[in-house]
C-alpha positions in Angstrom: 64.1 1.7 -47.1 62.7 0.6 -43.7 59.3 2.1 -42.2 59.1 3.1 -38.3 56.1 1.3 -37.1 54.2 2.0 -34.2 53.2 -1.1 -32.8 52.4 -0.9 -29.7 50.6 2.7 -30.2 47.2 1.6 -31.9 46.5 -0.9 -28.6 46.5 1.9 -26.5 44.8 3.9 -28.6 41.8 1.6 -28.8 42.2 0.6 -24.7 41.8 4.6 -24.2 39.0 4.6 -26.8 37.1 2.0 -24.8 37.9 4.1 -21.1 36.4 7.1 -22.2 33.3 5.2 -23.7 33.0 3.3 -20.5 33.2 6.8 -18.3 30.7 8.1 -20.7 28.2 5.3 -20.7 28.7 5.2 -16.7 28.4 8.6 -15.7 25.1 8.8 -18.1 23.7 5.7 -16.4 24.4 7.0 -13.1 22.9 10.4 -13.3 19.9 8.2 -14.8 19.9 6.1 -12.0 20.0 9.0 -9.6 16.7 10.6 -10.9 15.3 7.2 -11.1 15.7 6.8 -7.4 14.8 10.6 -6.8 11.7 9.8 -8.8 10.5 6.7 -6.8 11.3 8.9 -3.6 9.0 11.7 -5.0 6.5 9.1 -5.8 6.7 7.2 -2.4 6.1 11.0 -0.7 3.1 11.4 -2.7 1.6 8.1 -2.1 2.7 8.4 1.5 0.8 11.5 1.9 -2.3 10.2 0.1 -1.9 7.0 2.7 -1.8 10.0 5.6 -5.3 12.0 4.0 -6.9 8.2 3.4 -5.9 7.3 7.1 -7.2 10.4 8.5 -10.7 9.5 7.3 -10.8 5.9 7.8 -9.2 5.9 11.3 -12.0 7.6 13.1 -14.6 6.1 10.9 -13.4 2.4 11.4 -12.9 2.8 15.0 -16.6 3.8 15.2 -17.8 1.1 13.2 -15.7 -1.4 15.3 -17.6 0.3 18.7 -20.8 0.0 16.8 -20.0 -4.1 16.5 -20.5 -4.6 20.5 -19.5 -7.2 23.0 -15.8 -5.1 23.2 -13.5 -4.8 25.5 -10.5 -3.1 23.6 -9.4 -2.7 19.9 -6.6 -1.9 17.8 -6.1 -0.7 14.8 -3.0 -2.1 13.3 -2.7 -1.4 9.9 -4.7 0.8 7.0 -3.8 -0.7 3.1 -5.1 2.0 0.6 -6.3 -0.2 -2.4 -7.6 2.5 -4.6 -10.1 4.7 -5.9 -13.3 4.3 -7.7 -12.0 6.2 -11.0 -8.5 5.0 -10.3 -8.4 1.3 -9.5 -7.7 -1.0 -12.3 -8.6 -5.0 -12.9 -9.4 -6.9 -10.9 -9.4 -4.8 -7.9 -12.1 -2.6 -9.8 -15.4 -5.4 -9.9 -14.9 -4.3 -5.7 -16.6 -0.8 -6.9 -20.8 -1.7 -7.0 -22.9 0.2 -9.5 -24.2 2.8 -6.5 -20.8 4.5 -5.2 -20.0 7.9 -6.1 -17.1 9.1 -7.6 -15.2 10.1 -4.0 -15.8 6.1 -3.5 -12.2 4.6 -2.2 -11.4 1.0 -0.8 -8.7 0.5 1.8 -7.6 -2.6 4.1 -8.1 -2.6 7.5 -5.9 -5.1 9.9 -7.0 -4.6 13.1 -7.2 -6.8 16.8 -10.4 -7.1 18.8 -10.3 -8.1 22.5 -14.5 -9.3 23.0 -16.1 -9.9 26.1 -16.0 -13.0 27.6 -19.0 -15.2 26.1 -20.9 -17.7 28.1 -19.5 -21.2 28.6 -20.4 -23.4 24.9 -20.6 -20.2 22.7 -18.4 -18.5 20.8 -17.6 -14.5 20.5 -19.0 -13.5 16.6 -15.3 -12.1 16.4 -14.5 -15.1 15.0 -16.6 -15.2 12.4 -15.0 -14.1 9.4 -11.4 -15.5 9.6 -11.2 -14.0 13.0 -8.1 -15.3 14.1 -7.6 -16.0 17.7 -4.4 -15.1 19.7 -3.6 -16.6 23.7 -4.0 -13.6 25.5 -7.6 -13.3 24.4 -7.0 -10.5 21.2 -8.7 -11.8 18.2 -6.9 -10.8 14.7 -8.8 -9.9 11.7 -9.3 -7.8 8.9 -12.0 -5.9 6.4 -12.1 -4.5 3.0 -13.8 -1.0 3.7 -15.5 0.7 1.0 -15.4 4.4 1.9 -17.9 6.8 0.4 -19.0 10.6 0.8 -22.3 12.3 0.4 -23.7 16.0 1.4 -22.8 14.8 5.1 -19.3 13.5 4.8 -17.2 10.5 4.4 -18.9 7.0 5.7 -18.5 3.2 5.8 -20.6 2.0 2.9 -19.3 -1.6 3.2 -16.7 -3.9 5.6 -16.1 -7.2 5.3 -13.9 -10.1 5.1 -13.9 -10.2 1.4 -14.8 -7.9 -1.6 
């Protein structure tokens, strides 16, 4: 007595085994990839609106400290790096923090372009001390760490400079 075989059945058995694992494993990584990306979209939102509060308080505090300098003919404020805050900054961004600043104390990057007055002939503008770095139509670009600190008054500029 001859048996009926099925050759050709168990191959396609096992190919339509491996499809429907594939879908599965797919689908499961792409609806993990789509919260992923909806998470880092969430978390760019927040960090973009705590870049919005942190530039709403430097801004006007920076641009008065810059006035304050002197010897000015126009300024511009090109860009505002948050860095972090006192309780939230981790190594080695966190030795920036000194013994005396409160808990509200945050740290941001300023880039920013300072056009000085002209300086008598065999001097040099003290825009370019610092890493000032000069431009040909007169600008000098630069930036400062900004230490940012509040007391019973408001916010103000505990510390800028070049360099932690």
């Amino acid at each position: 007595m001859r048996m009926k075989t099925n050759k050709g059945f168990a191959p396609i058995v096992i190919i339509l085994i491996i499809i429907a694992v594939l879908a599965v494993g797919g689908m499961s990584y792409y609806a993990g990839k789509k919260n992923s990306v909806s998470e880092s979209k969430n978390l760019a939102q927040v960090q973009s609106e705590d870049m919005q509060k942190y530039s709403d308080i430097v801004y006007p505090l920076f641009t008065k400290w810059l006035t304050d300098q002197g010897e000015l003919l126009d300024y511009k404020i090109n860009k505002i790096t948050f860095i972090g805050t006192r309780n939230t900054t981790k190594e080695p961004e966190k030795f920036w923090f000194m013994a005396d600043d409160t808990d509200n104390a945050f740290m941001v990057g300023v880039a920013y372009s300072v056009k000085p007055m002209p300086v008598p002939k065999g001097q040099t503008s003290k825009w370019y001390a610092g890493g000032g770095v000069p431009a040909e139509d007169g600008w000098i670009n630069s930036g400062s760490f900004v230490t940012i600190d509040k007391n019973s008054q408001g916010y103000y500029i505990k510390r800028a400079g070049t360099g932690p």
